[in-house]
C-alpha positions as semicolon CSV with decimal commas, in nm:
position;residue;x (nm);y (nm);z (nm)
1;X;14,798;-5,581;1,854
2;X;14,955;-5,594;1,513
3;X;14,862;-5,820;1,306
4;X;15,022;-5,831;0,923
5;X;15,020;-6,196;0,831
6;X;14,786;-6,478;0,862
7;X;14,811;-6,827;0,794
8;X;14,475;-7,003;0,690
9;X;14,493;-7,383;0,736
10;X;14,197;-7,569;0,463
11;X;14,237;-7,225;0,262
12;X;14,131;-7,430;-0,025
13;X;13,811;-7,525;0,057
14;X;13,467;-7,335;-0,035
15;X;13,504;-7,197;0,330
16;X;13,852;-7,105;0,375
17;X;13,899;-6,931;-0,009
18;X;13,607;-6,704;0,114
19;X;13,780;-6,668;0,437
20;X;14,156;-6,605;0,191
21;X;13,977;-6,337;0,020
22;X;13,789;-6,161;0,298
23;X;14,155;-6,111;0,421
24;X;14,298;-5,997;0,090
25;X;14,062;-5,771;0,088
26;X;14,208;-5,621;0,393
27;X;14,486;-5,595;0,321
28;X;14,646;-5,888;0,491
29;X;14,898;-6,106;0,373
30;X;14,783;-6,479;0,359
31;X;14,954;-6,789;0,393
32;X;14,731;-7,098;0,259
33;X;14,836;-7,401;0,391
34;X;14,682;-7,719;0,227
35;X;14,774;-8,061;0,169
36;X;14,695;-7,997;-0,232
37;X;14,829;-7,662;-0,293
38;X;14,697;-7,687;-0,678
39;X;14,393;-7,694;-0,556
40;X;14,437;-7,345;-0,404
41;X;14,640;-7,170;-0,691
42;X;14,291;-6,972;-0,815
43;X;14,255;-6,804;-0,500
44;X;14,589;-6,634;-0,554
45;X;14,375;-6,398;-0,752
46;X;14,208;-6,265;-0,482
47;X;14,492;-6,034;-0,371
48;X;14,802;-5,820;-0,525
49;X;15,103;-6,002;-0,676
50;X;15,312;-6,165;-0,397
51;X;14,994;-6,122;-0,128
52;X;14,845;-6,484;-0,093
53;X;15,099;-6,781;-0,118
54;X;15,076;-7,109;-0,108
55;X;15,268;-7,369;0,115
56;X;15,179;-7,776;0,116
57;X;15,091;-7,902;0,453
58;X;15,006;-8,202;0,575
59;X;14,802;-8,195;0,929
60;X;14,960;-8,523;1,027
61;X;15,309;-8,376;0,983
62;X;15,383;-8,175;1,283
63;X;15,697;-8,006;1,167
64;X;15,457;-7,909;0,846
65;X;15,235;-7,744;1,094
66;X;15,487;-7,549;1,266
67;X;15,617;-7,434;0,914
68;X;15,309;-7,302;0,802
69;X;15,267;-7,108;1,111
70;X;15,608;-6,901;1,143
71;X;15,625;-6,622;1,133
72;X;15,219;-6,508;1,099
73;X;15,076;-6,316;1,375
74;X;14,690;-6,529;1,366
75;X;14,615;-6,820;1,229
76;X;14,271;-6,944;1,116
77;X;14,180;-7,344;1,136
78;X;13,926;-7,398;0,827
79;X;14,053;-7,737;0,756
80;X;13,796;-8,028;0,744
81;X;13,639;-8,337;0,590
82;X;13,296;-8,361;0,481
83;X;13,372;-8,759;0,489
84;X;13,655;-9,017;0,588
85;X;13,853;-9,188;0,357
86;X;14,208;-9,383;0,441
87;X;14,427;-9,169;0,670
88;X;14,233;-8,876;0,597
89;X;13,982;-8,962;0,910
90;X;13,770;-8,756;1,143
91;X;14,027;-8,796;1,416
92;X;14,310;-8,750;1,196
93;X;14,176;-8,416;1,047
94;X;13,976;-8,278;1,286
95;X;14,061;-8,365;1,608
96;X;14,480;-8,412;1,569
97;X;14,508;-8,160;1,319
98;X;14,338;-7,927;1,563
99;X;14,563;-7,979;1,832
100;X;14,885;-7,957;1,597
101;X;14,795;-7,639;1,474
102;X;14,682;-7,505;1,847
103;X;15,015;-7,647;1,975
104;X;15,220;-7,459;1,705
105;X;15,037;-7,100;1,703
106;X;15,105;-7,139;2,076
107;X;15,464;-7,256;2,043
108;X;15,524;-6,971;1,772
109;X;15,397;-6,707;1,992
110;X;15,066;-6,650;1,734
111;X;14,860;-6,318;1,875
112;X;14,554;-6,484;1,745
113;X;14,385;-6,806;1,669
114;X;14,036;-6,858;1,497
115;X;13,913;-7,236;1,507
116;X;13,608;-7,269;1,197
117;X;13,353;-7,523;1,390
118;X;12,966;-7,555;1,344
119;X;12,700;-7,581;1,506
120;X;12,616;-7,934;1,754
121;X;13,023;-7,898;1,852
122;X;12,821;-7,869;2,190
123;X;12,682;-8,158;2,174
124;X;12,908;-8,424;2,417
125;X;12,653;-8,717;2,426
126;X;12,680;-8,695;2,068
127;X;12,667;-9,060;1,887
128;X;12,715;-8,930;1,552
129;X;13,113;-8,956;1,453
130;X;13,126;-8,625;1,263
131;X;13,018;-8,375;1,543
132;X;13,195;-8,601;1,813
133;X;13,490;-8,547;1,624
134;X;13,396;-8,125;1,584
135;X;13,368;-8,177;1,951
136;X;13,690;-8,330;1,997
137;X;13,853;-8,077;1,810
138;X;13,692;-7,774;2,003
139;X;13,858;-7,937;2,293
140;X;14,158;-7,981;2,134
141;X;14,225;-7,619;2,068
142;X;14,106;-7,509;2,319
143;X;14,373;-7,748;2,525
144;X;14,620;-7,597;2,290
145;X;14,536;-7,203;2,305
146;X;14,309;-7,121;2,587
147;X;14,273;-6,770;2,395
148;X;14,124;-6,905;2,130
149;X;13,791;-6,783;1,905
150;X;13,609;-7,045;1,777
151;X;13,303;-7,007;1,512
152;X;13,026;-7,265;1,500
153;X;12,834;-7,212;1,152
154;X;12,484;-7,333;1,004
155;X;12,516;-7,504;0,675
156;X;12,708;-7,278;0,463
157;X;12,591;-7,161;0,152
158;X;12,738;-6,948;-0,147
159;X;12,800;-7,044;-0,544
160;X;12,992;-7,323;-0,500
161;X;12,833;-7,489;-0,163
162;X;12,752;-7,854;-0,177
163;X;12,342;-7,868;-0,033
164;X;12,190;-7,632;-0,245
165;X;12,433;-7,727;-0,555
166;X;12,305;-8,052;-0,469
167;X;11,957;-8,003;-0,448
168;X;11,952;-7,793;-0,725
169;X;12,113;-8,051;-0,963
170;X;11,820;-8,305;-0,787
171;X;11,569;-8,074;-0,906
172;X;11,671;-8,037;-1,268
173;X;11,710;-8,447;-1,289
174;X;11,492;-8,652;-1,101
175;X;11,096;-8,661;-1,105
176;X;11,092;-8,562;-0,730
177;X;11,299;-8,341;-0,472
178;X;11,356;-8,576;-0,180
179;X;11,372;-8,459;0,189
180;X;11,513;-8,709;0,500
181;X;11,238;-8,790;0,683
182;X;10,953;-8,521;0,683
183;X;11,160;-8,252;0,602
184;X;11,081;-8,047;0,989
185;X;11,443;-8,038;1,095
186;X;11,531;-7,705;1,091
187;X;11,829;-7,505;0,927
188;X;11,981;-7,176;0,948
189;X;12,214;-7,111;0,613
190;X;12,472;-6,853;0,649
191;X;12,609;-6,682;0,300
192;X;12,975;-6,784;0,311
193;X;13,108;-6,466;0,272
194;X;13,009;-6,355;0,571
195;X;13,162;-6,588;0,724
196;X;13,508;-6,475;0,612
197;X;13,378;-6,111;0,702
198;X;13,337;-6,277;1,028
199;X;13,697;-6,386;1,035
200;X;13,820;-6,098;0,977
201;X;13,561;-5,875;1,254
202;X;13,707;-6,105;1,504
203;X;14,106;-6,072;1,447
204;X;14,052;-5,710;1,501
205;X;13,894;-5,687;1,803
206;X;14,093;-5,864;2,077
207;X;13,768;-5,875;2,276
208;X;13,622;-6,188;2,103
209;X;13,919;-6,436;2,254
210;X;13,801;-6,732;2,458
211;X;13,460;-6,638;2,245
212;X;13,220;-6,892;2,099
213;X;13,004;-6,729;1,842
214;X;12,718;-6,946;1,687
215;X;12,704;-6,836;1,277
216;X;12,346;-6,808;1,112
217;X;12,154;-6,663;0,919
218;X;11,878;-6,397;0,938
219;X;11,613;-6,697;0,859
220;X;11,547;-7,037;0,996
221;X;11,391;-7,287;0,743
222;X;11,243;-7,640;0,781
223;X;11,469;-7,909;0,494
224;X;11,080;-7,902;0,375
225;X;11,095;-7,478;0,312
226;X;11,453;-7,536;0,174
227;X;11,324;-7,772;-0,093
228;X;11,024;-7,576;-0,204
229;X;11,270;-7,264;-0,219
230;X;11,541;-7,449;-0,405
231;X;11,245;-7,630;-0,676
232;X;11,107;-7,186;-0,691
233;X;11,450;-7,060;-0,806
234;X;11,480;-7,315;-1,036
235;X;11,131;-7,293;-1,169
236;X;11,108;-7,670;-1,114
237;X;10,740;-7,776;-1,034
238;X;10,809;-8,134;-0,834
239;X;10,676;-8,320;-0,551
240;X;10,836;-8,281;-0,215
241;X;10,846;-8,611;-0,075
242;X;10,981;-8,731;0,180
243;X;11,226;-9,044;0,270
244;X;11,251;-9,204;0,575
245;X;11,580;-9,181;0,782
246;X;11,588;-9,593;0,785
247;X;11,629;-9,611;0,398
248;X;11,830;-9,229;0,361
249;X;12,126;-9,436;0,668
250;X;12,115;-9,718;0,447
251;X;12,176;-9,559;0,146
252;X;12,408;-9,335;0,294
253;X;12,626;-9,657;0,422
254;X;12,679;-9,768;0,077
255;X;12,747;-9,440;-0,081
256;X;13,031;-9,490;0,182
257;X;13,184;-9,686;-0,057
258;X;13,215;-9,438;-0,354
259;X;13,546;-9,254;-0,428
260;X;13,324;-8,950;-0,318
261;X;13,015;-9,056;-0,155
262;X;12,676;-8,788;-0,239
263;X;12,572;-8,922;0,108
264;X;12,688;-9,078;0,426
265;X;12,547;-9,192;0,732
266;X;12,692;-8,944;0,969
267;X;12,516;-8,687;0,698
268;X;12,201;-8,832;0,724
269;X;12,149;-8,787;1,075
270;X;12,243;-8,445;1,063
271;X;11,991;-8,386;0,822
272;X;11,695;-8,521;1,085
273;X;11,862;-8,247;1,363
274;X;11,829;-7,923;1,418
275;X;12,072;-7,679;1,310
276;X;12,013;-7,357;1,467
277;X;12,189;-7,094;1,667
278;X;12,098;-7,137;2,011
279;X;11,901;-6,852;2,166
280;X;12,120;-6,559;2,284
281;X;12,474;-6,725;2,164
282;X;12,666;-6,440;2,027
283;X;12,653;-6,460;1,659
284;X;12,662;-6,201;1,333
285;X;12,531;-5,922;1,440
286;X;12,709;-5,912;1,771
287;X;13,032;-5,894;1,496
288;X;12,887;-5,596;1,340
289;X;12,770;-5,811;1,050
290;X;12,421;-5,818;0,928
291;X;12,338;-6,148;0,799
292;X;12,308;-6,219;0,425
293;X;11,946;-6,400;0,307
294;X;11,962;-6,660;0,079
295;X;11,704;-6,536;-0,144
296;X;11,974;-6,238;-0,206
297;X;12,224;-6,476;-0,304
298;X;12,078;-6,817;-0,458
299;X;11,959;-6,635;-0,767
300;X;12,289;-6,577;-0,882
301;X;12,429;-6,982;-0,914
302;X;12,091;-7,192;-0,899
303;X;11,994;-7,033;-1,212
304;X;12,220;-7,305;-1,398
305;X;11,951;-7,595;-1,303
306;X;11,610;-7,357;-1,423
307;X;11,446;-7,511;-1,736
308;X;11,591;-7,393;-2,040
309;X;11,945;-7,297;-1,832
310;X;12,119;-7,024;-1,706
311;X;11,942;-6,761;-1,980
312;X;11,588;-6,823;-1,953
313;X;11,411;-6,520;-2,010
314;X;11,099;-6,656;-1,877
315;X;11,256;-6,756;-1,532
316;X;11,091;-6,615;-1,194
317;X;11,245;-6,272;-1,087
């Protein structure tokens, strides 16, 4: 198997630049296909002159598709929506999108395809419209390219991730750090550059087609354990309290509403679930990888929210 070019669909989100760079690295070339391509011209850095470009794509436009795909040997799905908003919708993006690019690496005779999930795409009896529609899309590319690998991540975390950015930002401004519910859903973060380490692990060994591995990291957390880490790296000294589910859905409907809503309703009920690898489910270390903490990593960006900012001397090692 020879493998020289890959094209990365959503390679300018916080997942798929990680993912662009992990390939760089490599020494791959990269194809980023986005619908905003401006919004991917930093990552260019990440590689030599001429090694990551650009191309707009729009996942509704099948001959788009098929364009971004020629003439690359994989092709890695990292394209998503953390809400719905016009035409960009959960079907739309995820689940059509999904099949248009499994249809095309197929058509194109694509070696490899890599499909970025997360974790509950198991879940069939699923009410919640988010992971029905990561469901969907499993299916979908699966449909598409039977050989497929797909990746189901915890919540993803790294400098620029939105829940501990979030939180963070919580912590520095209100009087309390708010949890849905009690706070005893559990969560396994995974450092988002292993994530594109993972990415890369799996397009060189041809072993992990028709694979589902299940992304986490070396430490499961309650939301409650998150909080109290998040308010200690920010020497914050706050309550923990805890709102229930009724009032977080509520709030989360009319956030809806918002050009780009802090919260939605879908959100909020994956924030009273579990989100865990399930025991034995091939994951990181089966990859080779060994998983990064968080404590390694949130040091470095949630210093910006620590009383007297980024340069306190008096912050907690």
């Amino acid at each position: 198997m020879s493998i020289k070019q890959v094209t990365v669909f959503g390679g300018s989100g916080f997942v798929g630049r990680a993912i662009v760079r992990a390939l760089a690295h490599e020494g791959y070339q990269v194809r980023i296909a986005c619908r905003r391509i401006e919004l991917a011209e930093r990552i260019k850095t990440a590689g030599d002159v001429g090694q990551i470009t650009l191309v707009r794509t729009n996942l509704r436009n099948a001959a788009s598709v098929k364009a971004a795909v020629a003439g690359s040997q994989a092709v890695v799905n990292a394209s998503g929506i953390a809400f719905q908003r016009g035409r960009q919708s959960y079907q739309t993006v995820h689940v059509e999108g999904s099949r248009a690019i499994a249809e095309a690496a197929k058509a194109a005779g694509v070696q490899r395809l890599v499909h970025m999930s997360g974790i509950g795409a198991d879940q069939r009896n699923s009410t919640n419209k988010y992971i029905r529609s990561k469901v969907d899309a499993e299916d979908a590319i699966v449909a598409g390219f039977p050989d497929a690998t797909i990746l189901r991540p915890s919540v993803v975390f790294g400098p620029e991730d939105a829940m501990f950015n979030r939180m963070g930002q919580i912590a520095k401004q209100a009087p309390f750090l708010p949890v849905v519910g009690d706070g005893s859903a559990r969560v396994q973060p995974v450092f988002v550059g292993d994530l594109g380490a993972a990415v890369v692990a799996v397009l060189e060994r041809p072993d992990t087609a028709r694979t589902v591995f299940e992304l986490g990291g070396p430490r499961v957390y309650t939301y409650r354990e998150i909080a109290a880490l998040v308010l200690r790296e920010t020497d914050r000294h706050k309550r923990i309290v805890g709102i229930p589910a009724s009032l977080m859905r509520i709030a989360g409907f009319f956030s809806e509403f918002l050009p780009v809503p802090p919260l939605t309703h879908d959100q909020v009920d994956l924030l009273v679930t579990d989100n865990v690898a399930r025991p034995g489910a091939p994951g990181l270390a089966a990859l080779g990888i060994e998983a990064t903490a968080a404590e390694a990593i949130l040091p470095m960006y949630l210093d910006r929210y620590r009383i007297g900012g980024r340069y306190n001397l008096h912050a907690p090692a």
